[in-house]
C-alpha positions as CSV (number, residue, x, y, z in Angstrom):
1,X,25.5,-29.0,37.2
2,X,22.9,-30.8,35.5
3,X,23.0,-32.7,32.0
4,X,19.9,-31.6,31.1
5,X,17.9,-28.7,32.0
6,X,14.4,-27.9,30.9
7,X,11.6,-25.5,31.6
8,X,7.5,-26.1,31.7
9,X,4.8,-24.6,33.2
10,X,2.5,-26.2,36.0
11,X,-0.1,-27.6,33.9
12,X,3.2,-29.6,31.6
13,X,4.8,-32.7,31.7
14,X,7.8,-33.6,29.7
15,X,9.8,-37.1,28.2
16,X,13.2,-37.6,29.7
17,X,15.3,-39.9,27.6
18,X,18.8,-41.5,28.1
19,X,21.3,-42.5,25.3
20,X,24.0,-44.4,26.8
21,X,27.1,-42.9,26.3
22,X,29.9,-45.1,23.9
23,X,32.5,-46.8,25.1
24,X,36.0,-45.6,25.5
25,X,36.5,-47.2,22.2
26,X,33.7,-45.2,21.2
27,X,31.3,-48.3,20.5
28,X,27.5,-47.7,21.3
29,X,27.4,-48.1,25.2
30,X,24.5,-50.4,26.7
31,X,23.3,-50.8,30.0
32,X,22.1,-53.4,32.2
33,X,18.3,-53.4,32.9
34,X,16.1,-50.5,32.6
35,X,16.9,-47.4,34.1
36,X,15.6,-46.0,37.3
37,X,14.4,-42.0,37.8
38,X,13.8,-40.4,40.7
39,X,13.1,-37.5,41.8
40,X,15.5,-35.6,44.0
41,X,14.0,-32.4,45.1
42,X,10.8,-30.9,44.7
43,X,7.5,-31.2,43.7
44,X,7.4,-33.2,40.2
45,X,6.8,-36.6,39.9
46,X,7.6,-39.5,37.4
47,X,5.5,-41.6,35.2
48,X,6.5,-44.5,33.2
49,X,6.8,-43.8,29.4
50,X,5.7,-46.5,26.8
51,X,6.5,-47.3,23.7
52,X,5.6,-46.1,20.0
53,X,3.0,-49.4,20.8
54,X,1.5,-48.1,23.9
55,X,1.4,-51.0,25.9
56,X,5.5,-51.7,26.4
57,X,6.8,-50.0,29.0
58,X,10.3,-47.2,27.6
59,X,12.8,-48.7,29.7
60,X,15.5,-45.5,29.1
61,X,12.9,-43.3,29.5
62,X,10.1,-41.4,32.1
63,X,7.8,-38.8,32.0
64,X,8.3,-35.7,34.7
65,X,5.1,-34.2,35.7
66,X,4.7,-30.9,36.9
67,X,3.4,-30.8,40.9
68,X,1.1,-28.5,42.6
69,X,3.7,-25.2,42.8
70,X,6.1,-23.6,41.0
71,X,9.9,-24.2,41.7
72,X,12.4,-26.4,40.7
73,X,12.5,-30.1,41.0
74,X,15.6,-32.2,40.6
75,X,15.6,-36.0,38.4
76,X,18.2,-38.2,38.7
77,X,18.9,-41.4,36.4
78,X,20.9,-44.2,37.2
79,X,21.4,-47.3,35.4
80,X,23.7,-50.2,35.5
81,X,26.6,-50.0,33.2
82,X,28.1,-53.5,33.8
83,X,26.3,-56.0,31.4
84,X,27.7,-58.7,33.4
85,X,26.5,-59.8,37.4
86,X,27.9,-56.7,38.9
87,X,26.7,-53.4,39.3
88,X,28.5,-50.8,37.9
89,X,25.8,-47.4,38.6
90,X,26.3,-44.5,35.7
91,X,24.1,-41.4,36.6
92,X,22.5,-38.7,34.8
93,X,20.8,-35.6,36.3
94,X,18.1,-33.3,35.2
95,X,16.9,-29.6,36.3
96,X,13.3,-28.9,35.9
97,X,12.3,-25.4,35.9
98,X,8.7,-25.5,36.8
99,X,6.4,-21.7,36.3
100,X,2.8,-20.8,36.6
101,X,0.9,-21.0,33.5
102,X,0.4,-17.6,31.9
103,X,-2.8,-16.7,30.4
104,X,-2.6,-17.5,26.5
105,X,-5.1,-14.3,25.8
106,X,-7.6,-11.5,27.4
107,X,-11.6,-11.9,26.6
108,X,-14.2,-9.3,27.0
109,X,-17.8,-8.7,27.1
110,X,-20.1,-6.3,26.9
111,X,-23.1,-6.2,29.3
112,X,-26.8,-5.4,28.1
113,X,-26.8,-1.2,28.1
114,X,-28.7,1.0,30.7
115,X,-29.4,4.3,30.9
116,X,-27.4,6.9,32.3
């Protein structure tokens, strides 16, 4: 089961985000480094997010973009939860629900008339 699941339509993308969890003392939790997202399955891709500044790189976060077809695509997270040398990996997962865009309205016209 996923941690997070989401839905967006093929011309979408959308800002993953992840809050270390606190320590069993219930301390804010940190991790090691930035995290790493990857896609798992499907078509969606991952961008780098930046910061409120635009030029520094989110390191706890990513931007899923839609692919080419609907379907679902599959993110997982991982980061390193031992702040010391060794590597301890923590993992969070993401469903992606991804749908055709639907048509936001219906136009018409009329055509010059001609006789009957």
């Amino acid at each position: 089961m996923a941690d997070v699941e989401v839905t967006m339509t093929m011309e979408e993308k959308v800002r993953l985000r992840v809050t270390p969890g606190p320590t069993p003392a219930g301390h804010p939790g940190q991790i090691d480094g930035a995290v790493q997202f990857t896609v798992t399955a499907g078509d969606c891709t991952i961008e780098p997010a930046m910061m409120d500044d635009g030029v520094t790189v989110d390191p706890l976060a990513c931007w899923v973009v839609s692919g080419p077809t609907a379907g679902d695509s599959a993110v997982l997270a991982e980061a390193d939860a031992d702040m010391g040398a060794g590597v301890v990996n923590i993992m969070a997962t993401a469903l992606v629900h991804v749908n055709h865009p639907m048509a936001a309205s219906l136009g018409m016209t009329a055509e010059a008339p001609v006789l009957k």
